[in-house]
C-alpha positions in Angstrom: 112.6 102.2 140.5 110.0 99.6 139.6 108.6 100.3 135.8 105.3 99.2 134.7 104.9 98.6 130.8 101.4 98.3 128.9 102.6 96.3 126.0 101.2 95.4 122.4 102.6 92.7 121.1 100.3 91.2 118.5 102.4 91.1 115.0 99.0 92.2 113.5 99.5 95.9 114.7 102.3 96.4 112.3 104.4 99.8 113.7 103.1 99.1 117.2 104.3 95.7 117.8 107.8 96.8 116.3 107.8 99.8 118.2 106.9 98.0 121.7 109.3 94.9 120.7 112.4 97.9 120.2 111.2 99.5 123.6 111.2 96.3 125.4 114.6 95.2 124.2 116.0 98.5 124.9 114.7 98.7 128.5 116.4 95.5 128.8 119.8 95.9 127.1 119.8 99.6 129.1 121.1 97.8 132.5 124.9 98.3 130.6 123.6 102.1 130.9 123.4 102.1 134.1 119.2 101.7 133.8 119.0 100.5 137.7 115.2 99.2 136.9 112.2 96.5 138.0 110.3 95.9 135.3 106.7 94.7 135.1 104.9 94.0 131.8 101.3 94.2 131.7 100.2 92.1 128.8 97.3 89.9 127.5 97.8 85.7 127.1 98.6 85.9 123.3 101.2 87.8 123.9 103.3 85.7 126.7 105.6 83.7 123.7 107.0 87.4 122.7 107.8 88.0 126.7 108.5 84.6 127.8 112.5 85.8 126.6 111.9 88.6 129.4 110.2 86.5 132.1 113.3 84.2 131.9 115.3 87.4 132.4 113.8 88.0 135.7 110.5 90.6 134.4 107.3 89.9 136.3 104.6 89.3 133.4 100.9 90.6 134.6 98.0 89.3 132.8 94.5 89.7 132.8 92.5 92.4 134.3 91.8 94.4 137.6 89.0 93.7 138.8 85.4 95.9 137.9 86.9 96.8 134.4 84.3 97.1 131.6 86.2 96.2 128.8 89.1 93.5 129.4 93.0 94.1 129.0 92.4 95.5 125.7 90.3 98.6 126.7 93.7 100.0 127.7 94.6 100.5 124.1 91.4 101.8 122.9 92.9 104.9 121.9 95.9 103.9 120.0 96.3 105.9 117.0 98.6 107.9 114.3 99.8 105.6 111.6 97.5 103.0 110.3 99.8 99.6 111.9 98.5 101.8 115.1 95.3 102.0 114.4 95.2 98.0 114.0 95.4 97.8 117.8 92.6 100.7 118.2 90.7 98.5 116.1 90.9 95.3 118.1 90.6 96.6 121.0 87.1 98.0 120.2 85.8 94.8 118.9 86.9 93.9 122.6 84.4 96.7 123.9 81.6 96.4 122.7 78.9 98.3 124.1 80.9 99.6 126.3 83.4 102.9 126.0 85.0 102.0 123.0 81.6 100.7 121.4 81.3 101.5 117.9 79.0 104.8 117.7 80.7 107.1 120.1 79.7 110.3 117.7 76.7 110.1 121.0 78.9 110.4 123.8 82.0 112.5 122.9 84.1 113.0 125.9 84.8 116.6 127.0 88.9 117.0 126.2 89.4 119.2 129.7 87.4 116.6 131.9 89.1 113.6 132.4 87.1 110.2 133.3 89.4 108.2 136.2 90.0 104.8 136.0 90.7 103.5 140.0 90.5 100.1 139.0 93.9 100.7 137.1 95.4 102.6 139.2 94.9 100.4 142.2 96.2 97.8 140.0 99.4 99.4 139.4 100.2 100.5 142.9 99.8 96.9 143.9 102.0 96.0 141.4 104.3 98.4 143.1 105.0 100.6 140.0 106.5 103.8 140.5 106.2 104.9 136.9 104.7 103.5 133.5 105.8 104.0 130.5 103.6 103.6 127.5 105.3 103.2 123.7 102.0 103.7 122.7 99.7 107.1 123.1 96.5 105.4 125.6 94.2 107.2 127.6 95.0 104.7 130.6 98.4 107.0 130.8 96.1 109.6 132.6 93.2 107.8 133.8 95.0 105.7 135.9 96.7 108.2 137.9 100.1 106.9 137.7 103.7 109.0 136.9 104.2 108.3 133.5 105.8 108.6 130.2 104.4 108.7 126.7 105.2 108.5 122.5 102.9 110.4 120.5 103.9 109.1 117.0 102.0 112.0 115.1 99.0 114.6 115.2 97.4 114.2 111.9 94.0 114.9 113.4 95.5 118.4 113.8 97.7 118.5 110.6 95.6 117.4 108.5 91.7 116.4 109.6 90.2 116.4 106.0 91.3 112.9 106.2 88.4 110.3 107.6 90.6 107.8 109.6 91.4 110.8 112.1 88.0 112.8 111.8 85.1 110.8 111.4 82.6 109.2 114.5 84.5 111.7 116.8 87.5 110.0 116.2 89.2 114.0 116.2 87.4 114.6 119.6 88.4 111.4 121.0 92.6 112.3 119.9 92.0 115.5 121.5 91.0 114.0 125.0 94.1 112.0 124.7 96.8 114.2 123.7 95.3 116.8 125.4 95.3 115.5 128.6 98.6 112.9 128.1 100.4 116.2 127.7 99.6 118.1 130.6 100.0 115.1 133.0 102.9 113.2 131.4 106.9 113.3 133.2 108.1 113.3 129.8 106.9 113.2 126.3 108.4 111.0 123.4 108.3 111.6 119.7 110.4 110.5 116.7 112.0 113.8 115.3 112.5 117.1 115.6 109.6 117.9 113.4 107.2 115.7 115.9 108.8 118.1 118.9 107.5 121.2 116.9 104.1 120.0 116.5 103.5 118.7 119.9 104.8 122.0 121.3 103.1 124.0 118.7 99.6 122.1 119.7 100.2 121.7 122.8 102.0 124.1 124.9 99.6 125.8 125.4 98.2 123.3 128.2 101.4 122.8 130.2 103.6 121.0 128.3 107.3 122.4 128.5 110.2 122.5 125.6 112.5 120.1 128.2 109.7 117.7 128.5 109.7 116.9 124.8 112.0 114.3 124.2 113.3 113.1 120.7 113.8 108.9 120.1 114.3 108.1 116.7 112.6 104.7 115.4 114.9 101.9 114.5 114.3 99.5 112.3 112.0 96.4 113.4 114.4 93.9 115.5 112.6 90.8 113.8 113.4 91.3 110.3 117.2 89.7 109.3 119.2 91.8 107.6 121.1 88.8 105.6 118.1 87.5 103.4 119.4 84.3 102.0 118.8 83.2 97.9 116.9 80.0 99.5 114.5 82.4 101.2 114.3 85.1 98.5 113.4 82.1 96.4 110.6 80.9 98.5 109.2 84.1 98.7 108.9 84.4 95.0 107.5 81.0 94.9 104.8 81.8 97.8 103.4 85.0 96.4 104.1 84.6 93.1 106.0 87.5 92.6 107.1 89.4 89.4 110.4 89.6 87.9 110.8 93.0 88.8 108.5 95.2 90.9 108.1 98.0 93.2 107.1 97.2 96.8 104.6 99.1 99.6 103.7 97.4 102.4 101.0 99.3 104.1 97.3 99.6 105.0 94.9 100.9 103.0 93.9 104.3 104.8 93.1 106.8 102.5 96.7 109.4 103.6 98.2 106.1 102.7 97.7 107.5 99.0 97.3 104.4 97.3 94.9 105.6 94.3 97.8 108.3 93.2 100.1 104.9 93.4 98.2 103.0 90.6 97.3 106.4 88.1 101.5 107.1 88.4 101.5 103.1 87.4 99.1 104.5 84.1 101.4 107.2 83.8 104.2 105.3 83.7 102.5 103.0 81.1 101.3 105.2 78.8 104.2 108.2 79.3 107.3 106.6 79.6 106.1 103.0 77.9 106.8 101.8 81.7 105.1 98.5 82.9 106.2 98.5 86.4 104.3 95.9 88.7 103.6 96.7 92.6 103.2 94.4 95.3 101.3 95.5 98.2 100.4 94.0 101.0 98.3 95.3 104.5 94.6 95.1 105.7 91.8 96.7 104.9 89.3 95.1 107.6 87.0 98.0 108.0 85.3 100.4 106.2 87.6 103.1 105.7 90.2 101.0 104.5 87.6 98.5 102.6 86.4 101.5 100.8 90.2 103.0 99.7 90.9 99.0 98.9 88.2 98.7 97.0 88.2 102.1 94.9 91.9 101.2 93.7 91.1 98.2 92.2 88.2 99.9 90.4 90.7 102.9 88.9 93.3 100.2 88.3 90.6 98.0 86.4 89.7 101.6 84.3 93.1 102.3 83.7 93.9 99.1 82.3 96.4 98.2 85.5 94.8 96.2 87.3 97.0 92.9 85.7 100.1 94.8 87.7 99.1 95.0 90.8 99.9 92.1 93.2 98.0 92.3 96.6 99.2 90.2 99.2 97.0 91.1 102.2 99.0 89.5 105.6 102.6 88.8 105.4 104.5 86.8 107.7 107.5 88.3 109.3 109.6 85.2 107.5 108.8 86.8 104.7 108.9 90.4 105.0 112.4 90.5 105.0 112.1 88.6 101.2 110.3 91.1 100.3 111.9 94.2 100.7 115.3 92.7 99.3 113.8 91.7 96.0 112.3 94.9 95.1 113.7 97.5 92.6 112.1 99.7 95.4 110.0 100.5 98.2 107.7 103.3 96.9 106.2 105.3 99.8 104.2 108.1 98.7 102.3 108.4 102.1 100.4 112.4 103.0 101.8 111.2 106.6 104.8 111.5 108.7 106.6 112.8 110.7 108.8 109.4 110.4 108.2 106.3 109.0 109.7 102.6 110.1 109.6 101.5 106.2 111.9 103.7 105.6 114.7 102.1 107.6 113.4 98.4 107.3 114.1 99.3 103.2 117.6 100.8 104.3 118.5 97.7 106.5 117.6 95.6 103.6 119.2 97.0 100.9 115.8 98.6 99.1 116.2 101.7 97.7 113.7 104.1 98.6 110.6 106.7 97.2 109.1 108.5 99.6 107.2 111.9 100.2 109.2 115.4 99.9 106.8 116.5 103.4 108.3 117.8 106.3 109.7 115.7 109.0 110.2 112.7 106.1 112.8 114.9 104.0 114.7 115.3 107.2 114.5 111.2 108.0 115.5 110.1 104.3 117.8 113.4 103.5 119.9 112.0 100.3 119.4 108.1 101.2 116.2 108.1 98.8 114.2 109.6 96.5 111.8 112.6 97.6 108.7 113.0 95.2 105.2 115.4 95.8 103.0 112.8 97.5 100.2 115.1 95.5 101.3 115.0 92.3 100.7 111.8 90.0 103.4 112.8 87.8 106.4 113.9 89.9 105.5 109.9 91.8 105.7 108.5 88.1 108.7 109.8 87.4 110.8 108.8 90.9 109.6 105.4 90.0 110.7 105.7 86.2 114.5 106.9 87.9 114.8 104.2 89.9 113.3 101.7 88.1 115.6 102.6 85.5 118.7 103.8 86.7 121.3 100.9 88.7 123.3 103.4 89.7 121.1 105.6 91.1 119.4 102.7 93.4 123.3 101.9 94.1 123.6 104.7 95.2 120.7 105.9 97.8 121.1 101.8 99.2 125.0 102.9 100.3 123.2 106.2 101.7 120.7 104.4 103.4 123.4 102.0 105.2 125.6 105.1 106.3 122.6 106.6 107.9 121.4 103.6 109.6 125.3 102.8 110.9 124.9 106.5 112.7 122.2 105.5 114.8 120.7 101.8 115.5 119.4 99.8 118.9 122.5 100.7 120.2 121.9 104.5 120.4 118.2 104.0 120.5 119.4 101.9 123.8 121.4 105.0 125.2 118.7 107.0 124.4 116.0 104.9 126.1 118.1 104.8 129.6 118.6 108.8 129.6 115.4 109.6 129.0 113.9 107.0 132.3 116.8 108.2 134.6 115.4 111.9 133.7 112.1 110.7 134.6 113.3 108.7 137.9 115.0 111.8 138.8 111.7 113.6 138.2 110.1 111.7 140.4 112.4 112.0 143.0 112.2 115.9 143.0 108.8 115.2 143.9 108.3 112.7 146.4 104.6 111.3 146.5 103.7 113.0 143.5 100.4 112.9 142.5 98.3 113.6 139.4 96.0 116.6 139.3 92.7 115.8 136.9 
């Protein structure tokens, strides 16, 4: 079998990159599954130092474009989306398009989710490449466009869970997730998601338009290959010195969409100051490049500057991977009281690193952390105070959920992620094979 990858490899696009990274190494340490596979890796330039490892390993690296494509290598990922690290890559890939499909008022031309537009161009790019299926880590239109066998993830449906929210509603963003899922799902060999909660709401949404229960296939996220887990005092100092960190603080690195829930972070940090004589600094760090996020960004620091917080609150912006690691094992916590799931990679980095961890009593997250963490109501300012007042206070509370975090992680790491990655292609080789020639209906 000769497997064609669309990659997305820029550290900038947070849970993408990390999730692409663990595929890649997966497909590649799979051969000890018995993973009989070609692999070819369509990328762009910038992203050749993160494959050249792969190249040297005998992968065939494809860059550039076909030929009569309106938008450049990036117009493949236009439709990247779920958890804001995702929608970093969306992002870019528009700026890439402008005035062209992915330009930025597409509120005029919404596509129609049961008519699919082909892309030949692709898919006579593929079958020259001689790919007999592609695999995508990320949820793209290009998996159904381009008319070739494929597998997909599909990392959440919060535009049908819960579409009050702008980042999945607004400018026909909703119509536009709907086009892709729709269609991904009634095309795809196989589907992937993160838990068994993702499994129920992709068949719950979407069975209805062919998808099958034994297409659904569960591959838990693993933590993010690039962070060590040994963080040495020399680099836990040089962090401090770098950002200028407190003594003691809580930790949240994400971006500032608005199911991110930020603004309840900083009135729990009032809470905590004024109920519980709490002053608990938090370091954040993640973009907020666009309006959406420059808006949430922007109406924190206002509340925090009303409240009388604004003095604990230590914004980063971009991290470097050097330092990521740093930053996890320094905090009392990472506090994570995001409105999204069903999984998060956080979660598990925190757990690697020996972070105890907050996080939101929602469905699909309880399940993830089970007793390795605090649950609070992502909703409710005080029951987010007081998880941070517990752990902030307690030592051997945080004692406790880090072992609980390091016995969940021992149950199930690259290795299994690895075992689970070479099932799930021989499945879909073996589809394939019950269907020679196999093509796409759209």
């Amino acid at each position: 079998m000769r497997l064609g990858i669309v990659s997305a490899l820029d550290r900038a696009y947070g849970g993408v990159y990390q999730y692409s990274l663990a595929t890649l190494h997966a497909i590649y340490d799979a051969r000890s599954q018995g993973l009989n596979a070609e692999v070819v890796v369509f990328a762009q330039p910038p992203e050749l130092p993160t494959l050249a490892p792969f190249a040297s390993l005998g992968w065939t690296l494809k860059t550039g474009r076909p030929p009569s494509t309106d938008g450049g290598y990036l117009g493949v990922l236009r439709h990247l989306v779920g958890e804001g690290p995702h929608r970093e890559a969306w992002r870019a890939s528009r700026r890439w398009l402008q005035g062209g499909r992915g330009s930025k008022d597409r509120s005029r031309n919404l596509p129609d989710p049961d008519r699919v537009t082909l892309r030949p161009e692709w898919t006579n790019w593929f079958k020259r490449s001689g790919v007999d299926l592609m695999l995508y880590p990320v949820p793209t239109t290009l998996s159904f466009e381009a008319q070739v066998p494929f597998v997909m993830a599909i990392h959440d449906l919060q535009h049908r869970l819960q579409p009050e929210f702008p980042e999945v509603s607004v400018n026909g963003e909703w119509q536009y997730r709907e086009y892709l899922y729709r269609n991904a799902v009634r095309h795809a060999l196989l589907v992937l998601v993160d838990s068994e909660a993702g499994r129920e709401d992709v068949l719950n949404f979407y069975e209805a338009y062919g998808l099958r229960d034994e297409q659904v296939k569960i591959l838990p996220y693993v933590p993010a290959s690039y962070l060590p887990i040994d963080v040495t005092e020399q680099e836990r100092e040089q962090a401090r010195r770098v950002y200028r960190l407190p003594p003691r603080y809580v930790f949240y690195p994400a971006h500032f969409w608005p199911h991110k829930n930020h603004l309840r972070l900083i009135q729990a940090l009032w809470l905590l100051k004024t109920a519980h004589q709490l002053r608990v600094p938090i370091v954040l760090c993640g973009t907020h490049a666009d309006k959406i996020r420059g808006d949430t960004f922007n109406t924190m620091m206002s509340i925090a500057q009303g409240l009388d917080v604004a003095d604990q609150v230590c914004y980063l912006g971009y991290v470097e991977d050097r330092h990521m690691a740093a930053l996890y094992a320094e905090a009392v916590a990472l506090v994570m009281p995001t409105m999204s799931g069903p999984t998060n990679i956080p979660v598990l980095e925190a757990w690697a690193l020996g972070c105890p961890v907050l996080t939101s009593d929602l469905r699909g997250i309880r399940e993830q952390v089970g007793d390795a963490g605090v649950v609070v109501d992502p909703r409710s300012t005080e029951s987010v105070a007081d998880g941070i007042a517990r752990l902030w206070m307690d030592e051997t509370l945080r004692s406790e959920v880090i072992a609980r975090g390091h016995r969940r992680l021992a149950a199930y790491g690259p290795r299994e992620f690895c075992s689970k990655i070479a099932e799930i292609l021989k499945e879909a080789e073996a589809r394939l094979s019950d269907a020679p020639g196999r093509r796409m209906l759209v």
